[in-house]
N, CA, C and O atoms as a Tripos MOL2 file, in Angstrom:
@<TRIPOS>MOLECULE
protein
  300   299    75     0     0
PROTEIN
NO_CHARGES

@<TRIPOS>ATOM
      1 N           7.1050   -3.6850    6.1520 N.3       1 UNK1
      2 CA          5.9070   -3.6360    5.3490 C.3       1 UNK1
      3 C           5.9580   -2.4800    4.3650 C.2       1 UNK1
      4 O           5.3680   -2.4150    3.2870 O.2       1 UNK1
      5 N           7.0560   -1.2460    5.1170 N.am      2 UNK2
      6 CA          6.5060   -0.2280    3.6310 C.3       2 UNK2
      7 C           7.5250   -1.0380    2.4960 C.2       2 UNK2
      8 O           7.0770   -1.5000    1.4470 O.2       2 UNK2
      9 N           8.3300   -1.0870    2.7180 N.am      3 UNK3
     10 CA          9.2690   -1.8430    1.3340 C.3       3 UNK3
     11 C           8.2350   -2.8820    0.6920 C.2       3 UNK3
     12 O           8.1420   -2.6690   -0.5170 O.2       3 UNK3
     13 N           7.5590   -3.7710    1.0550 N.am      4 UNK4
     14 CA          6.6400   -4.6850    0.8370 C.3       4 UNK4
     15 C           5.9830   -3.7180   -0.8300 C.2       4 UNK4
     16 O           6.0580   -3.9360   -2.0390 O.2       4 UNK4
     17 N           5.2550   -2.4290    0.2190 N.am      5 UNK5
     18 CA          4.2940   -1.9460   -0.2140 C.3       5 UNK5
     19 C           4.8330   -1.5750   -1.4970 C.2       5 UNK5
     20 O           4.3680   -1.9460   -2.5750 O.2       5 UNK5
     21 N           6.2080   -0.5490   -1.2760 N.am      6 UNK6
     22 CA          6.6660   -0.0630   -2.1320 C.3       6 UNK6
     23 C           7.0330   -1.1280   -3.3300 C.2       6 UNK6
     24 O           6.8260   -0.7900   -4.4950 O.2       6 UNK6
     25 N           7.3810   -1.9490   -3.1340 N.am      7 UNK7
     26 CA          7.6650   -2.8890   -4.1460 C.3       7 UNK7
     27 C           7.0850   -3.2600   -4.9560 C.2       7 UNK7
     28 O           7.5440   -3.4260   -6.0860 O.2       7 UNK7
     29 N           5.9370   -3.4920   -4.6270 N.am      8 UNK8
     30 CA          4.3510   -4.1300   -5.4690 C.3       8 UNK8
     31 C           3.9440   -3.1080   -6.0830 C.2       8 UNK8
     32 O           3.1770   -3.2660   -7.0330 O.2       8 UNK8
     33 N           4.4530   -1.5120   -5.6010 N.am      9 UNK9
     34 CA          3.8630   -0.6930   -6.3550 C.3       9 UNK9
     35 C           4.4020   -0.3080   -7.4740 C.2       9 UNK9
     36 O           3.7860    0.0610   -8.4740 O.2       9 UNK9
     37 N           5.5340   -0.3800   -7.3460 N.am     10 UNK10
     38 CA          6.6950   -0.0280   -8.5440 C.3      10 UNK10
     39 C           6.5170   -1.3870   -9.2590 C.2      10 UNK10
     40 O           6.5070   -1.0180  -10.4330 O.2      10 UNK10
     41 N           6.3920   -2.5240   -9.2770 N.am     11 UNK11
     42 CA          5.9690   -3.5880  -10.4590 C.3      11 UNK11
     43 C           4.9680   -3.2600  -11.4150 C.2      11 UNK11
     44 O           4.9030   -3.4340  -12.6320 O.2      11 UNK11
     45 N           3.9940   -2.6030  -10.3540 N.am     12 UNK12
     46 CA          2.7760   -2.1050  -11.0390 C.3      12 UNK12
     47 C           2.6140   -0.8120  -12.2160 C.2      12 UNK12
     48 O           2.1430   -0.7720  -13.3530 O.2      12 UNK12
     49 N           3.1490    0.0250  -11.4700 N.am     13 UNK13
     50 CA          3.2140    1.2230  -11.9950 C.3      13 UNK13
     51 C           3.5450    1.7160  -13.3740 C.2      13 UNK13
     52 O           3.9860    0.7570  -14.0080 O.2      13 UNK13
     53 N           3.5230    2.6590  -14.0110 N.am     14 UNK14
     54 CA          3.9030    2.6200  -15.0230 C.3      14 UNK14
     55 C           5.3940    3.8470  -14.7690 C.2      14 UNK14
     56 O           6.3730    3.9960  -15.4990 O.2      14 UNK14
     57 N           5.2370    4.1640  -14.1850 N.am     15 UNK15
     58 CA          6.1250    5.3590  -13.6790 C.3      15 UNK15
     59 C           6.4460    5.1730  -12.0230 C.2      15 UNK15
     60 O           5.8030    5.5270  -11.0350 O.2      15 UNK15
     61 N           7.5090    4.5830  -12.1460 N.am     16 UNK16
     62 CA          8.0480    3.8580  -10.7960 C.3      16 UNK16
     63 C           8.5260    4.7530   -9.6670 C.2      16 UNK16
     64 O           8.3780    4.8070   -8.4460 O.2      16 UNK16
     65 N           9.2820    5.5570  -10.7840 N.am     17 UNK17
     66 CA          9.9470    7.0080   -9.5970 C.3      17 UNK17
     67 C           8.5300    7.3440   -9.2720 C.2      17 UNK17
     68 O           8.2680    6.4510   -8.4660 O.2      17 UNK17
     69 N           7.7330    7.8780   -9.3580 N.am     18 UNK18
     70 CA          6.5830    8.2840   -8.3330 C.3      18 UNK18
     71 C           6.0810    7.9530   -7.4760 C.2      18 UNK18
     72 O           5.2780    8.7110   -6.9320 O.2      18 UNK18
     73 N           6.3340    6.6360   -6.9560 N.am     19 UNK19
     74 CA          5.8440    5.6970   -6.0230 C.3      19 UNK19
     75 C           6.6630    6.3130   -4.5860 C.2      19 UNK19
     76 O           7.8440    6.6090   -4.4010 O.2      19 UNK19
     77 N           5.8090    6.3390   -3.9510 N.am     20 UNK20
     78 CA          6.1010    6.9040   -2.5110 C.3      20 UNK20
     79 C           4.8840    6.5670   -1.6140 C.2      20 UNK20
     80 O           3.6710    6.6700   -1.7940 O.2      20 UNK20
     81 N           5.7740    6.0480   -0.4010 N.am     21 UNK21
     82 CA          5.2860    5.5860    0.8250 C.3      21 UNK21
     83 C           5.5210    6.1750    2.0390 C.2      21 UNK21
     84 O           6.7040    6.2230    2.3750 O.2      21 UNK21
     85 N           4.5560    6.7190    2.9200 N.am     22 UNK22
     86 CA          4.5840    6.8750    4.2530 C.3      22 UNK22
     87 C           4.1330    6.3860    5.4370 C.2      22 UNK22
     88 O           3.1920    5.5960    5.3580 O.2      22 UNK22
     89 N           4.3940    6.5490    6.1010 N.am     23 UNK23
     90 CA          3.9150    5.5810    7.4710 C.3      23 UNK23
     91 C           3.8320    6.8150    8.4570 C.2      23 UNK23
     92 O           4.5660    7.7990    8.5520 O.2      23 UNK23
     93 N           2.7380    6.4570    9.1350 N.am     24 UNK24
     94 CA          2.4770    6.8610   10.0080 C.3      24 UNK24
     95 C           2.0690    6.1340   11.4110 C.2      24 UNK24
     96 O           1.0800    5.4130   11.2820 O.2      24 UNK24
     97 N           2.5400    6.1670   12.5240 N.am     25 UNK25
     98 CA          2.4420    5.5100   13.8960 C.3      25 UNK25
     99 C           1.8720    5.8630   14.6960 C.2      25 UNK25
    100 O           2.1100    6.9850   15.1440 O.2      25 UNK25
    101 N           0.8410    5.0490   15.2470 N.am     26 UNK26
    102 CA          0.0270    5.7290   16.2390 C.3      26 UNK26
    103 C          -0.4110    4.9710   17.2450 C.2      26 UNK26
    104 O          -1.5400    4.4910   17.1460 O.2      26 UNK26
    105 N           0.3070    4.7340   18.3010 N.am     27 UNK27
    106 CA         -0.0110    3.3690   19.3400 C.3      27 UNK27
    107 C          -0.0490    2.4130   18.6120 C.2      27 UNK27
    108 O           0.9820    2.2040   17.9730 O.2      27 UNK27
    109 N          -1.0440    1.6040   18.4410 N.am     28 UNK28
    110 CA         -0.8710    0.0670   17.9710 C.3      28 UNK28
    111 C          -1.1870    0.3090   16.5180 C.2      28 UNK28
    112 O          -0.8420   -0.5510   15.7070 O.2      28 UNK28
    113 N          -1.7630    1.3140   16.1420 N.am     29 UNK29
    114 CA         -1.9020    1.4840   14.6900 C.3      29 UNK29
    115 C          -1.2320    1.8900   13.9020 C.2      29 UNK29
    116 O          -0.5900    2.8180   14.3930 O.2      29 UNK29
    117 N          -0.9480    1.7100   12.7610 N.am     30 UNK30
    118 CA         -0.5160    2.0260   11.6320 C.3      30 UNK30
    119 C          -0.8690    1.7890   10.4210 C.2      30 UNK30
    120 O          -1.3210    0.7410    9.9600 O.2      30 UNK30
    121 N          -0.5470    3.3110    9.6200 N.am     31 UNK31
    122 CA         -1.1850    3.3760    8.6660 C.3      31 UNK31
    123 C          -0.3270    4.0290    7.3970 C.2      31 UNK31
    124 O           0.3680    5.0190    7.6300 O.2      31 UNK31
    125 N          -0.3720    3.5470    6.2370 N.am     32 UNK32
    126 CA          0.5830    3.3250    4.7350 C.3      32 UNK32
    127 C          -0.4230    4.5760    4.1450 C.2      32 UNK32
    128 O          -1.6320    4.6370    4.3690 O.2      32 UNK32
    129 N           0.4750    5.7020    3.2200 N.am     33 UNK33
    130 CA         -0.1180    6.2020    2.6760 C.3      33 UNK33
    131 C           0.4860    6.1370    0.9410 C.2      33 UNK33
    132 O           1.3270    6.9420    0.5400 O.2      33 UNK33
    133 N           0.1570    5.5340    0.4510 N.am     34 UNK34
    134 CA          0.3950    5.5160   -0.6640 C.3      34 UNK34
    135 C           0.5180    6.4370   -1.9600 C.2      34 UNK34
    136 O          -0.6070    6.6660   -2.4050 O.2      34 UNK34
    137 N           1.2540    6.8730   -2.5020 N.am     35 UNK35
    138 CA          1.4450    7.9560   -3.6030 C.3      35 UNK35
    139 C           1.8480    7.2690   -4.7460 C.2      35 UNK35
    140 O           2.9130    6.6510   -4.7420 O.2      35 UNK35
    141 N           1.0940    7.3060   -5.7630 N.am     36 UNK36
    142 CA          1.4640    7.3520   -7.2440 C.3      36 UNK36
    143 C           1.4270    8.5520   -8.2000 C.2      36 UNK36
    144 O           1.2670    9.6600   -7.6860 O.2      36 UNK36
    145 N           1.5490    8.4650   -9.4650 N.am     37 UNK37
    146 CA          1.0580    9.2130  -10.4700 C.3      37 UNK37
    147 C          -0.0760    8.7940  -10.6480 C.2      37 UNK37
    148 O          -0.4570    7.6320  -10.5080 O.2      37 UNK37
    149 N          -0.8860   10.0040  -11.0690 N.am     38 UNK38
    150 CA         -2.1490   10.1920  -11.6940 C.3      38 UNK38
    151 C          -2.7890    9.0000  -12.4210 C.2      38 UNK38
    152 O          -3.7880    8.4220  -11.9930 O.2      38 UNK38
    153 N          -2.1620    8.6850  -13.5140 N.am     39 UNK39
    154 CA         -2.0800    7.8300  -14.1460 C.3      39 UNK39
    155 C          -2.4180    6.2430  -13.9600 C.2      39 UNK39
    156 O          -3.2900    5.4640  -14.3450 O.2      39 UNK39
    157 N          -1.2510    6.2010  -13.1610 N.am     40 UNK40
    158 CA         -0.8650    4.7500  -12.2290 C.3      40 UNK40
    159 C          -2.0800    4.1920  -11.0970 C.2      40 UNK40
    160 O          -2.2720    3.0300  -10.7410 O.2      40 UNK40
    161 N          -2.8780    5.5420  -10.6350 N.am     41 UNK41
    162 CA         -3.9280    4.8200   -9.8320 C.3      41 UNK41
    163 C          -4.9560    4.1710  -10.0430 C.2      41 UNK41
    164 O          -5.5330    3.8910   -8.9930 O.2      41 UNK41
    165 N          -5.4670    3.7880  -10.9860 N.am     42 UNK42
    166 CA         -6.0150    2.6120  -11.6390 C.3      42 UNK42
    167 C          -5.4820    1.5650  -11.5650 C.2      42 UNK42
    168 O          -5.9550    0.6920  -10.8380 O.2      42 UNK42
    169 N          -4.3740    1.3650  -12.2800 N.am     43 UNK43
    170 CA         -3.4090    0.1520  -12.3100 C.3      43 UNK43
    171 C          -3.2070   -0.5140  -10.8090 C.2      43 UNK43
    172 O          -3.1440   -1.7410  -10.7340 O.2      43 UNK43
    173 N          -3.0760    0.5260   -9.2670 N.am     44 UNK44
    174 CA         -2.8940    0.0380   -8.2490 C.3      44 UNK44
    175 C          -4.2930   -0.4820   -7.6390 C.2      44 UNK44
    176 O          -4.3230   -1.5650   -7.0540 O.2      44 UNK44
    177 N          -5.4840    0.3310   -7.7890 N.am     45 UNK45
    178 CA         -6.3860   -0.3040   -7.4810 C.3      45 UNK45
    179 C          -6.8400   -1.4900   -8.0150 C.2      45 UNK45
    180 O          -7.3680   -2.3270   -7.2830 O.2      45 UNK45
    181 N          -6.6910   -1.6830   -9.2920 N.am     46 UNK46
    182 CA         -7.5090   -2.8080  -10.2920 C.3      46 UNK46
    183 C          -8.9080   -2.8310  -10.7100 C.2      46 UNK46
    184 O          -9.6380   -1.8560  -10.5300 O.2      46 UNK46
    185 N          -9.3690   -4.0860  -11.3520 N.am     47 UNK47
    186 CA        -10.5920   -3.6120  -11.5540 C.3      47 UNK47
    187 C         -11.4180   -4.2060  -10.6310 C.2      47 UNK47
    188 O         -11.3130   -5.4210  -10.4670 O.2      47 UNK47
    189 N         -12.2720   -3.5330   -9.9570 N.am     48 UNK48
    190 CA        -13.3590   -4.0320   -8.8320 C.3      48 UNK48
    191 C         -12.7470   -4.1480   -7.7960 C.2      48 UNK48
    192 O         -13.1260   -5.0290   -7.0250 O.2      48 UNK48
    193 N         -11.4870   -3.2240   -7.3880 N.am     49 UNK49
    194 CA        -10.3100   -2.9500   -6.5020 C.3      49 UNK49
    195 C          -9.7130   -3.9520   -5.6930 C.2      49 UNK49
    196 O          -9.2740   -3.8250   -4.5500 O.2      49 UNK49
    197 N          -9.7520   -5.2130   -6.5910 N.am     50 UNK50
    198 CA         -9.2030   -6.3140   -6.7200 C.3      50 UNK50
    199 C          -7.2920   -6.5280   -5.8770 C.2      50 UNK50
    200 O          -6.7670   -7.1750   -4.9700 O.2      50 UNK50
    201 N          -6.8670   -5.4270   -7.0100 N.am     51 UNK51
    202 CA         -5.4740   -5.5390   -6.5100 C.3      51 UNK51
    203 C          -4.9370   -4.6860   -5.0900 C.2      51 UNK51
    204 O          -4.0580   -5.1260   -4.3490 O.2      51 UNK51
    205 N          -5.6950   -3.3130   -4.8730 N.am     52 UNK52
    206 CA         -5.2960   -3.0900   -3.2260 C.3      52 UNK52
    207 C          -6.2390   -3.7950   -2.5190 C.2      52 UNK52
    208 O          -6.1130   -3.3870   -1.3640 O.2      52 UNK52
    209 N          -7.4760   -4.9650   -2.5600 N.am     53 UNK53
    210 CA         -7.1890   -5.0770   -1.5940 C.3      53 UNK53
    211 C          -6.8340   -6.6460   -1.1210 C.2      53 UNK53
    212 O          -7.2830   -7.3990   -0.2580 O.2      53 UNK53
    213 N          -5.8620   -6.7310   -2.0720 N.am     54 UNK54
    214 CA         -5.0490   -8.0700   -2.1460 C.3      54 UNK54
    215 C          -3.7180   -7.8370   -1.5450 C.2      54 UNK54
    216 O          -3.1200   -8.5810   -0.7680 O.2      54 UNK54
    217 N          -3.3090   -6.5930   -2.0600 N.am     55 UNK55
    218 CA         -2.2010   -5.4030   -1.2620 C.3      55 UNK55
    219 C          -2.6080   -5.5210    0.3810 C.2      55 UNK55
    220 O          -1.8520   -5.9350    1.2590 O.2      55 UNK55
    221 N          -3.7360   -5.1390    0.5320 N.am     56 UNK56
    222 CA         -3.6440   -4.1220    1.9130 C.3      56 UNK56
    223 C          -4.3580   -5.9940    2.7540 C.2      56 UNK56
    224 O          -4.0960   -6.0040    3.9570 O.2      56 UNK56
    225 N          -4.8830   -6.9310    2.4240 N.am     57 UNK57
    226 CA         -5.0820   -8.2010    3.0720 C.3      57 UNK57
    227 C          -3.9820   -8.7410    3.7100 C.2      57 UNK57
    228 O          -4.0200   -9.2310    4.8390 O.2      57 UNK57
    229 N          -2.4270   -8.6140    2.5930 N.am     58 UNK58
    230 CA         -1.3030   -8.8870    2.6500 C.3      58 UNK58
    231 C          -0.6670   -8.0960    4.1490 C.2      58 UNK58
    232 O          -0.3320   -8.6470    5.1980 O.2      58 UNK58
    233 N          -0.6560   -7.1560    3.9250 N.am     59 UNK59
    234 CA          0.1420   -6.1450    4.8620 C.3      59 UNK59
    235 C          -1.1170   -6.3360    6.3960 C.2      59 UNK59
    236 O          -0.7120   -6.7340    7.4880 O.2      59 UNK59
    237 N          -2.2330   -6.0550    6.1990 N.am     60 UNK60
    238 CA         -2.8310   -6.2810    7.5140 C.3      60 UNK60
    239 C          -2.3250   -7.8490    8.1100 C.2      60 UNK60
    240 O          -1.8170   -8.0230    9.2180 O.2      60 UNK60
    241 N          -2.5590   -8.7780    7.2300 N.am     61 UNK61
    242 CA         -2.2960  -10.3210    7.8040 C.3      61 UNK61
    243 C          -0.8100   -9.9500    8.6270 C.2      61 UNK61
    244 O          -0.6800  -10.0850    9.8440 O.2      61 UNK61
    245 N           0.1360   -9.5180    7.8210 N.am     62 UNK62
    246 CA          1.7120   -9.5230    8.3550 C.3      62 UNK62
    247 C           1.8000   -8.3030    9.8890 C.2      62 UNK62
    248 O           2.5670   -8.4330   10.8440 O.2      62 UNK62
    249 N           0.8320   -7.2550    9.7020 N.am     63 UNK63
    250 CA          0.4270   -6.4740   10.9060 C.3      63 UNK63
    251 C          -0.0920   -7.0970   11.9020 C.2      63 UNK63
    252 O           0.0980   -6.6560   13.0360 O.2      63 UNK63
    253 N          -0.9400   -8.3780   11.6700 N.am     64 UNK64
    254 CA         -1.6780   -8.8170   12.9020 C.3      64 UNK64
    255 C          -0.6420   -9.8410   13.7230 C.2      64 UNK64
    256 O          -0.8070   -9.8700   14.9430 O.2      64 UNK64
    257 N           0.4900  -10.7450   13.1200 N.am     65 UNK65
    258 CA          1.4500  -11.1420   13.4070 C.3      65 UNK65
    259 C           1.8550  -10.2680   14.1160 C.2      65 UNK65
    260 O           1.2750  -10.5920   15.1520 O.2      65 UNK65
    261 N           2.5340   -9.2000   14.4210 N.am     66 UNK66
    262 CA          3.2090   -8.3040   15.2830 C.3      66 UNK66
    263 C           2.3420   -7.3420   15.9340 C.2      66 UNK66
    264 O           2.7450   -6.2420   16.3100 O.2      66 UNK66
    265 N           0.9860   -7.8130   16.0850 N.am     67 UNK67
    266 CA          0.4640   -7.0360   16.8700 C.3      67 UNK67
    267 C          -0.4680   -5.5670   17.0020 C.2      67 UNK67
    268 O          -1.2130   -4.9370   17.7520 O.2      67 UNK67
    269 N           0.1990   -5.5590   15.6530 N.am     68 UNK68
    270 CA         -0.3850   -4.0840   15.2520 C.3      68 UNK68
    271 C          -2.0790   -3.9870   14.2520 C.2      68 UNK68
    272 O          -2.8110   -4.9460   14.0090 O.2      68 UNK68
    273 N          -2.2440   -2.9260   13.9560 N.am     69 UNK69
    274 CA         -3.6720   -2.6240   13.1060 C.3      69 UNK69
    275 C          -2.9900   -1.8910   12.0280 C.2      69 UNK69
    276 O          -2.1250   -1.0610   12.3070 O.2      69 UNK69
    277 N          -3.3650   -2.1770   10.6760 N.am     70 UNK70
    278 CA         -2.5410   -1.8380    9.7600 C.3      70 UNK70
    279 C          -3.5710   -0.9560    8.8760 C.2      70 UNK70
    280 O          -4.6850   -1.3820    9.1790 O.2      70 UNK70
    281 N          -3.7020    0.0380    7.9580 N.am     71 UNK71
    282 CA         -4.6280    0.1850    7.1740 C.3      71 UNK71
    283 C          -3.5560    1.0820    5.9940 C.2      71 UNK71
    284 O          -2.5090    1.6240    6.3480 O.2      71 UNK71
    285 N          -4.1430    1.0890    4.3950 N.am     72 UNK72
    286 CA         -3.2630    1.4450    3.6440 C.3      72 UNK72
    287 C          -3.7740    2.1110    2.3720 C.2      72 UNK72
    288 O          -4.1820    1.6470    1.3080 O.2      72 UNK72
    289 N          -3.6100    3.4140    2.8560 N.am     73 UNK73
    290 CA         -4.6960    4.0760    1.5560 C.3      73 UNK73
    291 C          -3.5700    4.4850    0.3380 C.2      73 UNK73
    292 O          -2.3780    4.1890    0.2560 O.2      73 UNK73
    293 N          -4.4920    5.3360   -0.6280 N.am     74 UNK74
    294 CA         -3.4940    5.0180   -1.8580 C.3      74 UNK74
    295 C          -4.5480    6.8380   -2.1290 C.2      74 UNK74
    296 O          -5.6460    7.3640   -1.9480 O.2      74 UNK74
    297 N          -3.1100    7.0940   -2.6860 N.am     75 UNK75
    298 CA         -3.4180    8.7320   -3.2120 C.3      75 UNK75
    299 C          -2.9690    9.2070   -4.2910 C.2      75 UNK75
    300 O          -3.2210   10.3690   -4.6070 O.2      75 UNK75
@<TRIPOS>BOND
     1     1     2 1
     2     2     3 1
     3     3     4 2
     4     3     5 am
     5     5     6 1
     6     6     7 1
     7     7     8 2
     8     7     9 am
     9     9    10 1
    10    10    11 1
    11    11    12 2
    12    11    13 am
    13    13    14 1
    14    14    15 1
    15    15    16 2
    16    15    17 am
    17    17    18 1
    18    18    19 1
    19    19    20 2
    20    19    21 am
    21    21    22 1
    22    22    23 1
    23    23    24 2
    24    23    25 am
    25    25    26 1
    26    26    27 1
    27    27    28 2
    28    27    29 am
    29    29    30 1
    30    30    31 1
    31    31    32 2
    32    31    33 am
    33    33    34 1
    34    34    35 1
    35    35    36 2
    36    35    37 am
    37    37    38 1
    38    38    39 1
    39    39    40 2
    40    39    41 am
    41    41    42 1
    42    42    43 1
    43    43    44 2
    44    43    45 am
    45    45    46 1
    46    46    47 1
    47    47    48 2
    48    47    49 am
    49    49    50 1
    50    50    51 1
    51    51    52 2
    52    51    53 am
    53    53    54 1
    54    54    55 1
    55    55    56 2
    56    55    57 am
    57    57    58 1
    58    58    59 1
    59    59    60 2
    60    59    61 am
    61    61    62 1
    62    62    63 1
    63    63    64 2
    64    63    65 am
    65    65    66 1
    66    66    67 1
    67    67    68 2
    68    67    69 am
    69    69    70 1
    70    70    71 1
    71    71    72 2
    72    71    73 am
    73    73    74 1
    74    74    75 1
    75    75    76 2
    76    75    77 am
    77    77    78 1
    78    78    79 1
    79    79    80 2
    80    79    81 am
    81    81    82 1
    82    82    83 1
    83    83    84 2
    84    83    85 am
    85    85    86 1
    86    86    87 1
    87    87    88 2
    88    87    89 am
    89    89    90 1
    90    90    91 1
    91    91    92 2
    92    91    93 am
    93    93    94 1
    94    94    95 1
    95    95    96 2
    96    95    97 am
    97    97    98 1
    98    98    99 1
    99    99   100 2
   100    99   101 am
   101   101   102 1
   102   102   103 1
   103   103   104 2
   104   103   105 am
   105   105   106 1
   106   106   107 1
   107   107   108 2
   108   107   109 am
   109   109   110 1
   110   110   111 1
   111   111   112 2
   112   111   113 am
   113   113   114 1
   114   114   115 1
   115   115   116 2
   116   115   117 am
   117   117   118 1
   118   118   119 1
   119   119   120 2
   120   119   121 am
   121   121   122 1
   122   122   123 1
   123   123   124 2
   124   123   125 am
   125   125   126 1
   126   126   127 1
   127   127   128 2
   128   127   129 am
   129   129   130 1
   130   130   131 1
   131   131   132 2
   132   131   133 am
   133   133   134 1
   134   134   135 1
   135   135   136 2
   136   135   137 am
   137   137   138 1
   138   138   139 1
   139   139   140 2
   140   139   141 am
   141   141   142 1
   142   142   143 1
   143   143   144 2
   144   143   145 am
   145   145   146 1
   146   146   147 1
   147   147   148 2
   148   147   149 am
   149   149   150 1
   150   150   151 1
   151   151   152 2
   152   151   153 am
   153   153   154 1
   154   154   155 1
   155   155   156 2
   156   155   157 am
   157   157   158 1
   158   158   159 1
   159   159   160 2
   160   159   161 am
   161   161   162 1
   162   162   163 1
   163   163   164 2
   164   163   165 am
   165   165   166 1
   166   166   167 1
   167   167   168 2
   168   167   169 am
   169   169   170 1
   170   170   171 1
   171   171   172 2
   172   171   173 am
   173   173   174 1
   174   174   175 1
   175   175   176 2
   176   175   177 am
   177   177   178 1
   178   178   179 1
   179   179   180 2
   180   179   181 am
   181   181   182 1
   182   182   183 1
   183   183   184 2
   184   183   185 am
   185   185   186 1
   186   186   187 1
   187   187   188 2
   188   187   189 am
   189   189   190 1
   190   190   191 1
   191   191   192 2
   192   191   193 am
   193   193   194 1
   194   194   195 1
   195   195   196 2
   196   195   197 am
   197   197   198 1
   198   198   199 1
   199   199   200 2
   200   199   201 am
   201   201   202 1
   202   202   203 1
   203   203   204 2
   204   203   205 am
   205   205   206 1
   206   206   207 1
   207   207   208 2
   208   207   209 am
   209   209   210 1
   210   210   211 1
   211   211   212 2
   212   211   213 am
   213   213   214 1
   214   214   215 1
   215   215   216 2
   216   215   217 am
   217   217   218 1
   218   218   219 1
   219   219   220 2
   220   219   221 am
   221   221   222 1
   222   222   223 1
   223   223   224 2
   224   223   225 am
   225   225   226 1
   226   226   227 1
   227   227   228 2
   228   227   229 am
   229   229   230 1
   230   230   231 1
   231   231   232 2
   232   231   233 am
   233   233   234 1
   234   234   235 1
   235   235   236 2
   236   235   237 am
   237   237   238 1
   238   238   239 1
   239   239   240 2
   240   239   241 am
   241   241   242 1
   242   242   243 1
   243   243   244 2
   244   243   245 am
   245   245   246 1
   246   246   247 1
   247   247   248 2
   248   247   249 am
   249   249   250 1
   250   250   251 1
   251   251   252 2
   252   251   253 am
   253   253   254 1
   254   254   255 1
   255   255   256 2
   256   255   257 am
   257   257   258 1
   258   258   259 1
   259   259   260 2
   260   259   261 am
   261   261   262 1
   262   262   263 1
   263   263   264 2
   264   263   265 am
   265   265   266 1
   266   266   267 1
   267   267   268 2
   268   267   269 am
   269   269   270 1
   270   270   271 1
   271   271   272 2
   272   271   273 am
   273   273   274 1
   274   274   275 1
   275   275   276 2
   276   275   277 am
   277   277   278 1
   278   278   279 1
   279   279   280 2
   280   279   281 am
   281   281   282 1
   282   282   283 1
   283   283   284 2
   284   283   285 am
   285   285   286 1
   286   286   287 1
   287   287   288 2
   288   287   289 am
   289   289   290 1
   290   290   291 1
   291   291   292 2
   292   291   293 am
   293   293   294 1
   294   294   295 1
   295   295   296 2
   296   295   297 am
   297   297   298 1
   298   298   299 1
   299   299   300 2
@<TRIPOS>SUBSTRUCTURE
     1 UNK1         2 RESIDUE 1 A UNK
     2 UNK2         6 RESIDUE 1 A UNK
     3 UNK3        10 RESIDUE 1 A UNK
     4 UNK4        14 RESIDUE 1 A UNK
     5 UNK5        18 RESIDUE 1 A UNK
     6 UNK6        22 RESIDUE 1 A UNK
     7 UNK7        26 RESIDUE 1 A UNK
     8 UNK8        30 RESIDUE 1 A UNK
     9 UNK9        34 RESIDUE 1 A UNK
    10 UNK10       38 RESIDUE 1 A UNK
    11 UNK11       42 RESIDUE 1 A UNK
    12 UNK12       46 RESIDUE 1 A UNK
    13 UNK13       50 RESIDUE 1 A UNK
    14 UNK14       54 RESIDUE 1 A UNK
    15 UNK15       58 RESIDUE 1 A UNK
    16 UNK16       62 RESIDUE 1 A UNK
    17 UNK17       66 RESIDUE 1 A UNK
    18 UNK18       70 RESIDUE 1 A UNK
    19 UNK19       74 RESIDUE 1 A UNK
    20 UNK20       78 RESIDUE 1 A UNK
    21 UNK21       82 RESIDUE 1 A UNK
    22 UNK22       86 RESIDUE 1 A UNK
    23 UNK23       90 RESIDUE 1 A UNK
    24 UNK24       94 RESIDUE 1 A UNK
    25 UNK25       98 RESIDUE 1 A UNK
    26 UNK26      102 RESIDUE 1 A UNK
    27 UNK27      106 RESIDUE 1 A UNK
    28 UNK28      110 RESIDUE 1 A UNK
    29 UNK29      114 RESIDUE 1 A UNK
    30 UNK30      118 RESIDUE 1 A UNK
    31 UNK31      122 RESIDUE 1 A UNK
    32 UNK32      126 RESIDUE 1 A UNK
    33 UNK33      130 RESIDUE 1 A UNK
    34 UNK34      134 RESIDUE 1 A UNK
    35 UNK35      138 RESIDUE 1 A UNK
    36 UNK36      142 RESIDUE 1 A UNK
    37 UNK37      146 RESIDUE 1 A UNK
    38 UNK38      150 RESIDUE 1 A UNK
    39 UNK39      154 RESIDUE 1 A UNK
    40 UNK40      158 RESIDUE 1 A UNK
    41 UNK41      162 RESIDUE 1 A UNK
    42 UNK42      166 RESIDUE 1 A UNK
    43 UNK43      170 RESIDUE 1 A UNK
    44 UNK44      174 RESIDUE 1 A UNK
    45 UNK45      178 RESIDUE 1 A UNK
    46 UNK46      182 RESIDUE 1 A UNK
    47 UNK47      186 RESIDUE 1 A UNK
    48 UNK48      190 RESIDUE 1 A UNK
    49 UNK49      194 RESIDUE 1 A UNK
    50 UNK50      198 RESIDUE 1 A UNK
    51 UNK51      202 RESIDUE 1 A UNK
    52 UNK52      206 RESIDUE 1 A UNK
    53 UNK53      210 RESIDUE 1 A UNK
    54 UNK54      214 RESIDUE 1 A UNK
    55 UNK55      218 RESIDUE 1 A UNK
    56 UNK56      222 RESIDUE 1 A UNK
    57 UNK57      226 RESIDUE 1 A UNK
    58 UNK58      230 RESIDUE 1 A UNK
    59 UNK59      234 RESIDUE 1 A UNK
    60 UNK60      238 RESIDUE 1 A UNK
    61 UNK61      242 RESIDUE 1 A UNK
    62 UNK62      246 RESIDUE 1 A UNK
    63 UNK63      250 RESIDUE 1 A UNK
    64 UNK64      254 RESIDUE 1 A UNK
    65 UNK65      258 RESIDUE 1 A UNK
    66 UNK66      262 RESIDUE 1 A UNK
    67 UNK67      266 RESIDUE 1 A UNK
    68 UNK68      270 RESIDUE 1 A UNK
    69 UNK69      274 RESIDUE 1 A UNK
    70 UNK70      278 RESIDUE 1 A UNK
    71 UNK71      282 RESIDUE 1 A UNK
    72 UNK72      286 RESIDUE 1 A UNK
    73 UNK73      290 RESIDUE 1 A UNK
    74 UNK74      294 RESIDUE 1 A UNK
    75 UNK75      298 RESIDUE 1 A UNK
């Protein structure tokens, strides 16, 4: 899922090298922390934050398949 993440973000972005993803694990949870440029965080949210949370629907659906709780903030 972070490659997922990372991927969609760098399409998006306007400045691709900045895109960075972390994960963090915590029993059944997990959670994506998302890094862009300044700039770029508009573009990842969208308008009426349309596009994360078309992003983060994606990655929870594929989390609930394996069991886990997924959540995926953006910074």
């Amino acid at each position: 899922m972070k490659d997922f993440i990372e991927y969609a973000a760098r399409l998006l972005a306007q400045e691709p090298d900045q895109v960075a993803v972390t994960e963090t694990i915590d029993g059944s949870t997990v959670t994506y922390e998302l890094s862009v440029a300044a700039e770029d965080v508009g573009r990842i949210i969208g308008r009426e934050g349309r596009i994360i949370r078309s992003i983060r629907g994606l990655v929870r659906a594929a989390g609930a398949r394996q069991g886990l709780r997924v959540s995926l903030q953006v910074h």
